[in-house]
C-alpha positions as CSV (number, residue, x, y, z in Angstrom):
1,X,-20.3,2.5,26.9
2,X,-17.6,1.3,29.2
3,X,-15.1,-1.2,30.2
4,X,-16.3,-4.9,28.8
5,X,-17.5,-3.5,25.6
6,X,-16.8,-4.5,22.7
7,X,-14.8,-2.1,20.1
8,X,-14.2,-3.2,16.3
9,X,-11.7,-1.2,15.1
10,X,-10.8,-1.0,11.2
11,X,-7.0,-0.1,10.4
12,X,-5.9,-0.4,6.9
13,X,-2.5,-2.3,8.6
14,X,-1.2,-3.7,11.5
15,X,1.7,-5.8,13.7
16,X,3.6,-7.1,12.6
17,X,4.0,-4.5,9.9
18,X,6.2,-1.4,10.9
19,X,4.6,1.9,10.9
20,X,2.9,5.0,12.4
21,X,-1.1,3.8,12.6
22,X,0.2,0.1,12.9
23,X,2.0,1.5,16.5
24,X,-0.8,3.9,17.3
25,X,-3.2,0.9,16.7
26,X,-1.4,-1.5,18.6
27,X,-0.6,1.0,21.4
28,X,-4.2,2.5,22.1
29,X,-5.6,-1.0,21.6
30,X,-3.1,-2.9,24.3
31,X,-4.0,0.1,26.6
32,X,-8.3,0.0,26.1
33,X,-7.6,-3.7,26.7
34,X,-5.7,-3.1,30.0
35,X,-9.2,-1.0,30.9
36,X,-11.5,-4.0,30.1
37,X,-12.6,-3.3,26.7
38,X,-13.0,-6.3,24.7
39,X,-11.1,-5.0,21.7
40,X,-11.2,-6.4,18.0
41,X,-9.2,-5.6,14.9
42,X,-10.2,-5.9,11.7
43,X,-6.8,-5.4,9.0
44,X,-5.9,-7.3,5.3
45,X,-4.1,-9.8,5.5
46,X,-1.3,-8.3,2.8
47,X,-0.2,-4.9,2.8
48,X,3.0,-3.6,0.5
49,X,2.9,-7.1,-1.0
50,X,3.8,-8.6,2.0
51,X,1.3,-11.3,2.8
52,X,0.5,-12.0,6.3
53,X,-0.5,-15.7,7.0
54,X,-1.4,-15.9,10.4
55,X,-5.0,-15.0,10.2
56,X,-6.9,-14.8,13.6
57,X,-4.4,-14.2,16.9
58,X,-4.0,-12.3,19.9
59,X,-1.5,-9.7,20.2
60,X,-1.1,-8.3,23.7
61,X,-4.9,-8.6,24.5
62,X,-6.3,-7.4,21.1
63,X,-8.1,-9.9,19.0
64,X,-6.6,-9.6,14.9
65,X,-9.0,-10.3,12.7
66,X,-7.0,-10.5,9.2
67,X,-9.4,-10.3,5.9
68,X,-8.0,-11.1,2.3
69,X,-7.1,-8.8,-0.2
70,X,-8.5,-9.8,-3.4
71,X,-6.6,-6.4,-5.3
72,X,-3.4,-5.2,-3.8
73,X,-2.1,-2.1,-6.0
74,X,-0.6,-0.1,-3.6
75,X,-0.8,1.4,0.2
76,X,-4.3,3.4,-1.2
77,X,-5.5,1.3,-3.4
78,X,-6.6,-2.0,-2.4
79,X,-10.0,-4.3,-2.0
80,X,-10.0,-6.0,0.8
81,X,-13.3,-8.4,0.9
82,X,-15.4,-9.3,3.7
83,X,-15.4,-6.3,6.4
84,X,-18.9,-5.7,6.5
85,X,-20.0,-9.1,6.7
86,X,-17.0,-9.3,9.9
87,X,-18.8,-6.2,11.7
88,X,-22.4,-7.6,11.2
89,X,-21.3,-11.1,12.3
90,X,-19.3,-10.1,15.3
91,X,-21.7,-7.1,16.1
92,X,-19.2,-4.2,18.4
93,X,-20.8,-2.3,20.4
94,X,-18.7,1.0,18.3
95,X,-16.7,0.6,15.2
96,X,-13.8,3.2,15.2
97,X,-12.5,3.4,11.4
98,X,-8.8,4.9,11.4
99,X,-8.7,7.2,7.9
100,X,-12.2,7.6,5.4
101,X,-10.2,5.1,2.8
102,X,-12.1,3.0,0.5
103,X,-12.0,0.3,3.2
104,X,-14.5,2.9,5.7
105,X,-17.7,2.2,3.2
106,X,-18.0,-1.2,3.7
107,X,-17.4,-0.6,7.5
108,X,-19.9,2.1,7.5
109,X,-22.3,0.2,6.0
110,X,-21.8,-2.5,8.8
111,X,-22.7,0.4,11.4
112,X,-25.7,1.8,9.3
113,X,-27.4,-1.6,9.3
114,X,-26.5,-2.8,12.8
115,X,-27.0,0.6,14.2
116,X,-23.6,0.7,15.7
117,X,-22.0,3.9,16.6
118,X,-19.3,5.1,13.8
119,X,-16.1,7.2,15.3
120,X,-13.9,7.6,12.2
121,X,-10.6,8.9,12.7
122,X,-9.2,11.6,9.4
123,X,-5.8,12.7,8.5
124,X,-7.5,15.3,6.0
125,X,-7.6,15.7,2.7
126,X,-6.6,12.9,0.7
127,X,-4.4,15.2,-1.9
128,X,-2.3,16.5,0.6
129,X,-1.5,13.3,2.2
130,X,1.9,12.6,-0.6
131,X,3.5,14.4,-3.2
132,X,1.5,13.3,-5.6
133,X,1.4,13.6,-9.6
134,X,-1.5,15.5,-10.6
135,X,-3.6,12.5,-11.7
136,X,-3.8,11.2,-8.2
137,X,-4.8,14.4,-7.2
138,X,-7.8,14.9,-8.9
139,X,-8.8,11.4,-8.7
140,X,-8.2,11.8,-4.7
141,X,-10.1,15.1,-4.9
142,X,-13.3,13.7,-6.8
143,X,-13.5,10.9,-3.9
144,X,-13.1,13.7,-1.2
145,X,-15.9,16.0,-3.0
146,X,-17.9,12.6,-3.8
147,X,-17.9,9.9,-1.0
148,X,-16.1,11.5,2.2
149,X,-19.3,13.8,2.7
150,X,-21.6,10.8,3.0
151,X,-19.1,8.9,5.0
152,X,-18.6,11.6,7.7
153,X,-22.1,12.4,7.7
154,X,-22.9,8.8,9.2
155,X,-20.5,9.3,12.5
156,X,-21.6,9.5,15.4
157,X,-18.3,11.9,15.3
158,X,-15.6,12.4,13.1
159,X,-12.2,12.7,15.0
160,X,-8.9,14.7,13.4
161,X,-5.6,14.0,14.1
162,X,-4.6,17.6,14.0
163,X,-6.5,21.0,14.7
164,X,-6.7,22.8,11.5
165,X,-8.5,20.1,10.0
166,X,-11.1,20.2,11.9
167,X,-12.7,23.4,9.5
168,X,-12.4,21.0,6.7
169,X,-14.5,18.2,8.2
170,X,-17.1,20.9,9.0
171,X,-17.4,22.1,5.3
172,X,-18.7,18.8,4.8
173,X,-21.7,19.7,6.5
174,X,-20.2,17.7,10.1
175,X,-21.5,20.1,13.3
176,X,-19.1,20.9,15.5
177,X,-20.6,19.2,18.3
178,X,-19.2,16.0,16.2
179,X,-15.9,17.0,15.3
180,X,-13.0,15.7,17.9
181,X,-9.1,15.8,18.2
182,X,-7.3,12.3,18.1
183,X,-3.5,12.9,18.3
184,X,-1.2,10.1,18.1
185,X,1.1,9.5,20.6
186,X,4.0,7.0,21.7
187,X,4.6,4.2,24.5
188,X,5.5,5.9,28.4
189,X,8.6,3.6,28.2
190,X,10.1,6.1,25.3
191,X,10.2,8.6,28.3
192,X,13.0,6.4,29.6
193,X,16.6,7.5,28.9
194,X,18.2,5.8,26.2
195,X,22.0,5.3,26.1
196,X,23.5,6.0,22.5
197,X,27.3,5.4,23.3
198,X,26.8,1.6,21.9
199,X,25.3,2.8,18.8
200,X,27.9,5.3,18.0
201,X,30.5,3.2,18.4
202,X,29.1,0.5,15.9
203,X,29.0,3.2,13.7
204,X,31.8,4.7,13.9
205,X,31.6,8.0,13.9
206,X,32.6,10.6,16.2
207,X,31.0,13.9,14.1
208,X,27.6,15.4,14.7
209,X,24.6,12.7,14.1
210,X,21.2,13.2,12.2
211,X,18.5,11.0,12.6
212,X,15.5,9.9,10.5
213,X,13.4,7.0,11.5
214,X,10.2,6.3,9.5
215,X,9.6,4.5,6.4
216,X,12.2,4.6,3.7
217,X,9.8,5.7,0.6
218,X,10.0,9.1,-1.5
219,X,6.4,10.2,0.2
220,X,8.8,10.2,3.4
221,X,11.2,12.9,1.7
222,X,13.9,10.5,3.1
223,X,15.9,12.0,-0.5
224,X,15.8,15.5,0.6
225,X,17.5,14.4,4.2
226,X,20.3,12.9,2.1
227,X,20.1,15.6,-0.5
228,X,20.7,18.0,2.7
229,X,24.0,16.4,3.8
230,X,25.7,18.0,0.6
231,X,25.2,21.0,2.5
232,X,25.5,20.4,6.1
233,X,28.9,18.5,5.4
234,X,30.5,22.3,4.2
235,X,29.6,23.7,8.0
236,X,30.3,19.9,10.1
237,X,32.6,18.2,7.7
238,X,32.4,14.8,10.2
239,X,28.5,14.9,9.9
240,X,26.5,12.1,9.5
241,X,22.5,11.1,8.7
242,X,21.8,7.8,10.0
243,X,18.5,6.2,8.4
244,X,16.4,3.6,10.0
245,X,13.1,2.2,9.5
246,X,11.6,-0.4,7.0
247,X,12.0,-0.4,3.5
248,X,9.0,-2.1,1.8
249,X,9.9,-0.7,-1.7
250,X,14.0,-0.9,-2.5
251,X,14.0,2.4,-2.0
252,X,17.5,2.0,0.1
253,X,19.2,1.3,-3.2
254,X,18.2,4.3,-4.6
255,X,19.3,6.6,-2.2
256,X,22.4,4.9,-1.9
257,X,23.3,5.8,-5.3
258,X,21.8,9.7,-4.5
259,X,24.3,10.0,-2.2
260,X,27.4,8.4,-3.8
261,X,26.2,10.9,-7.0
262,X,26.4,14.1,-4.7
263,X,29.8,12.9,-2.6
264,X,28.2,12.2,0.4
265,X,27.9,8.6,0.3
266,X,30.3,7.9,3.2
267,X,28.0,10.3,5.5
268,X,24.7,8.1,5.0
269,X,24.3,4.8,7.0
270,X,20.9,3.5,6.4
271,X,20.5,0.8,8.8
272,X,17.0,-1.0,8.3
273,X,14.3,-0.7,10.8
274,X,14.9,-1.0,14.0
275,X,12.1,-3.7,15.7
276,X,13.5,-3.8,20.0
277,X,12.5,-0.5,22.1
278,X,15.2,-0.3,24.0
279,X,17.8,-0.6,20.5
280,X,15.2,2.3,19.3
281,X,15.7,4.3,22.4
282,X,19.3,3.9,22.1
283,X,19.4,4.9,18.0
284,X,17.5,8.0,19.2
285,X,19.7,9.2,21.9
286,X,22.4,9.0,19.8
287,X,21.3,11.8,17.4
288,X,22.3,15.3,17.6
289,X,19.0,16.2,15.8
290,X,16.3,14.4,14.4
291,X,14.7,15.1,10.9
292,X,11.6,14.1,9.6
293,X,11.0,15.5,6.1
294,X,8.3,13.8,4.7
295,X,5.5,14.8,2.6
296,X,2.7,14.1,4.9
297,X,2.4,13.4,8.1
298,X,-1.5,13.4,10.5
299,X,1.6,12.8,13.2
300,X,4.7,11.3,13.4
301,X,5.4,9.1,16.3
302,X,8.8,9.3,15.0
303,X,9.2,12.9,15.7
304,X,7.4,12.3,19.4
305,X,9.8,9.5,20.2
306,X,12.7,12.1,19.5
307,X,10.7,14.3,21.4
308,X,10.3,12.4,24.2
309,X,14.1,11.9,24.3
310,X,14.8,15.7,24.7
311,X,16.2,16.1,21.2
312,X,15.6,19.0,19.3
313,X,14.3,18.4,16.0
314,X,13.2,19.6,11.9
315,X,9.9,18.5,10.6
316,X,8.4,19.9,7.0
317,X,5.7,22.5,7.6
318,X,3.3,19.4,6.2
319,X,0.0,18.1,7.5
320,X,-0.1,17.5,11.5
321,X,4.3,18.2,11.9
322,X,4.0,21.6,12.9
323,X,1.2,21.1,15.6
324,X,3.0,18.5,17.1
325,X,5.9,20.4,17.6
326,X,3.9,23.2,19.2
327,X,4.1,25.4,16.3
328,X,8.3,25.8,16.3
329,X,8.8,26.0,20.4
330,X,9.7,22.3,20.3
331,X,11.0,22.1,17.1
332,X,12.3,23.9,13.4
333,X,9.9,23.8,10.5
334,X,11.2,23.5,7.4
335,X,9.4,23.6,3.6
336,X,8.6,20.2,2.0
337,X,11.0,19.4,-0.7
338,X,13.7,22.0,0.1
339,X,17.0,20.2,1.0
340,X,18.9,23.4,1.3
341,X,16.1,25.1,3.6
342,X,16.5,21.9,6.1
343,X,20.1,21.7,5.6
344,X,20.1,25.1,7.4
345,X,17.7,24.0,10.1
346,X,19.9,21.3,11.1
347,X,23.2,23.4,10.9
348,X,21.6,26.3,13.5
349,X,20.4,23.7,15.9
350,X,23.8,22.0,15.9
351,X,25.6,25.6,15.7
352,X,22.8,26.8,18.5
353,X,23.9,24.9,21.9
354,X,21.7,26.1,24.7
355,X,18.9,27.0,22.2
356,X,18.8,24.0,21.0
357,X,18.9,22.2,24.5
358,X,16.1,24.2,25.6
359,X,14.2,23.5,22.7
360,X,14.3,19.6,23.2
361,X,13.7,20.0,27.0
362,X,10.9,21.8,25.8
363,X,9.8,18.7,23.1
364,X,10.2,16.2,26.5
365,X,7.9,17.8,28.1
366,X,5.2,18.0,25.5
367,X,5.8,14.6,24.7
368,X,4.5,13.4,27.7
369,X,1.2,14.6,27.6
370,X,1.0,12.0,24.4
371,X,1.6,8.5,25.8
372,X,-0.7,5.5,24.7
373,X,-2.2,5.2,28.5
374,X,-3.4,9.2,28.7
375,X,-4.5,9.0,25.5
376,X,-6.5,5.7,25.8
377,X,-8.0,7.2,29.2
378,X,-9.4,10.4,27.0
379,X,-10.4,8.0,23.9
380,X,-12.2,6.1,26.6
381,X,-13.8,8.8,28.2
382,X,-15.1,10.0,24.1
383,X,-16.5,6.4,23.4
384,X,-18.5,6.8,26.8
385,X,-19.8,10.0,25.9
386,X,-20.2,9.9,21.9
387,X,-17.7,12.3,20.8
388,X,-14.0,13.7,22.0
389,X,-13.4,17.0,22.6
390,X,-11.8,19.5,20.2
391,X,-9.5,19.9,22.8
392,X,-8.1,16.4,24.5
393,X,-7.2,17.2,28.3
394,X,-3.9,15.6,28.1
395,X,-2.7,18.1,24.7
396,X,-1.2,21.4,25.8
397,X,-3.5,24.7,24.3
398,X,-1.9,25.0,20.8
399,X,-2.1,28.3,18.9
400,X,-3.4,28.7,15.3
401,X,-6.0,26.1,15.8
402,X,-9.0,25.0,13.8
């Protein structure tokens, strides 16, 4: 396999939609392009609700193959028709799946019959992926134990976005040989500087900033960022939490009215997503610290973007978080679900100074061995050769691995 080959890759969303395997998509895609892969995505056509109309384009060299969703229930649960038939007809030369969703079957099936290699790319076990009620649980439990076997079985490997997975893809009966380590990562451009005065003026405030940029959902703990600010207000009284990113739900409203209930509505600014790099660069910069207290994360490029900017940051000790900020040297780890616990992460790193300098310098550097192109060259280097390594060249040795 090599430049001029055809790739079909199978991503349960993409541009124009706002989000952390939409950008890793996009980004990895517009770089195997630059190489001379003829590259193909294959996405519905409605995801949130939100139906897409354009159905076949080009974005930035990639070729956006948008199918229809006949049931559209929620993020997990839709049926989007036609995928097999799209991978038989169009024939890839390698069909690289991005999560083992409902959506991988029918792709899988595509590869069985054609005889195309399968790379399928897991954030783990589908019950630890949200805070879920304990319905979804055991429903997502019964489909791990029932059709993820099969499914990773079929790969010619089965890549992880995070190390300690990897054990868990092997109890399925996957050799090791097979099992591979796909980080995320973020555009080189985020490496730039990014200049924050303008921001902070249009704000308004002069106090110490916190950052969280993601999706604005509950799976995204965005509540427990505003739910901390009742606490970090008693240390920096001029504090603020600034959140940005899309909001595909109305959850905005909602934590508007958490905050006016616990006195802190004139410290939160949510300030919708945020769609131009350079703006993006500039929100970041302007932080003091960045917070991402989500539920789940395989990786935040959120987090890596604040990395990249040098600024220190507090991520939940959830999923692929504490990996990707080297296991506390570039970062604070924090329970899930414990305002009070991140409240006094983000009070020691604005109280720390020097440490907490250090500690972003340190997150710079790491994030630039995760930019799309080095990642691209290594995924490109894995399609060539059937499998990644448990151990991508450009990722820095990471303790408490697999």
């Amino acid at each position: 396999m090599g430049a001029g080959q055809k790739i079909g890759v199978v991503s349960p969303s993409f541009h124009p939609m706002i989000g952390g395997v939409e950008l890793y998509v996009k980004g990895i895609g517009t770089e195997l392009a630059k190489m001379g892969y003829d590259v193909h995505v294959y996405t519905p056509d409605s995801v949130f609700g939100r139906r897409i109309e354009e159905r076949e384009e080009v974005v930035e060299g990639i070729h956006v193959h948008r199918l229809h969703v006949r049931l559209d229930l929620s993020y997990r649960l839709r049926v989007w028709s036609g995928l097999r038939e799209a991978l038989v007809r169009d024939r890839p030369d390698l069909v690289h799946v991005y999560s083992h969703d409902l959506y991988a079957r029918p792709a899988a099936k595509a590869a069985a019959e054609t005889g195309i290699p399968l790379f399928m790319t897991t954030y783990g076990p589908f019950e630890t992926h949200s805070d879920y009620g304990w319905v979804q649980r055991r429903l997502f439990r019964a489909y791990d134990r029932l059709v993820t076997p099969s499914l990773f079985k079929g790969c010619a490997s089965v890549l992880v976005r995070y190390p300690e997975i990897s054990g868990w893809v092997r109890s399925y009966g996957v050799p090791e040989s097979k099992v591979g380590l796909e980080p995320s990562g973020i555009p080189s451009s985020y490496l730039l500087p990014g200049d924050g005065t303008r921001f902070r003026d249009e704000l308004g405030r002069s106090g110490e900033l916190i950052l969280y940029l993601g999706r604005v959902s509950p799976q995204k703990g965005v509540q427990y960022a505003v739910m901390a600010m009742e606490h970090v207000k008693k240390r920096f009284p001029r504090a603020g939490l600034v959140i940005a990113g899309p909001d595909y739900i109305g959850y905005s409203a909602h934590l508007l009215r958490l905050a006016e209930r616990l006195g802190v509505r004139d410290a939160v600014a949510i300030v919708g997503a945020v769609k131009d790099e350079p703006r993006e660069r500039e929100v970041i910069s302007a932080c003091d610290v960045f917070a991402m207290p989500s539920s789940f994360e395989g990786f935040s490029q959120g987090v890596m973007k604040a990395m990249a900017q040098g600024k220190p940051v507090v991520v939940t000790e959830v999923g692929g978080l504490p990996f990707e900020v080297d296991y506390g040297r570039c970062g604070m780890v924090s329970p899930f679900g414990d305002p009070r616990g991140l409240a006094d992460r983000i009070v020691q790193l604005l109280e720390s100074g020097p440490a907490a300098s250090q500690m972003g310098s340190r997150g710079r550097m790491r994030a630039r061995q995760f930019t799309f192109d080095r990642l691209a060259s290594s995924l490109s280097r894995a399609y060539e050769s059937g499998a990644l390594p448990r151990q991508l060249e450009t990722a820095p040795s990471a303790a408490g691995g697999a």
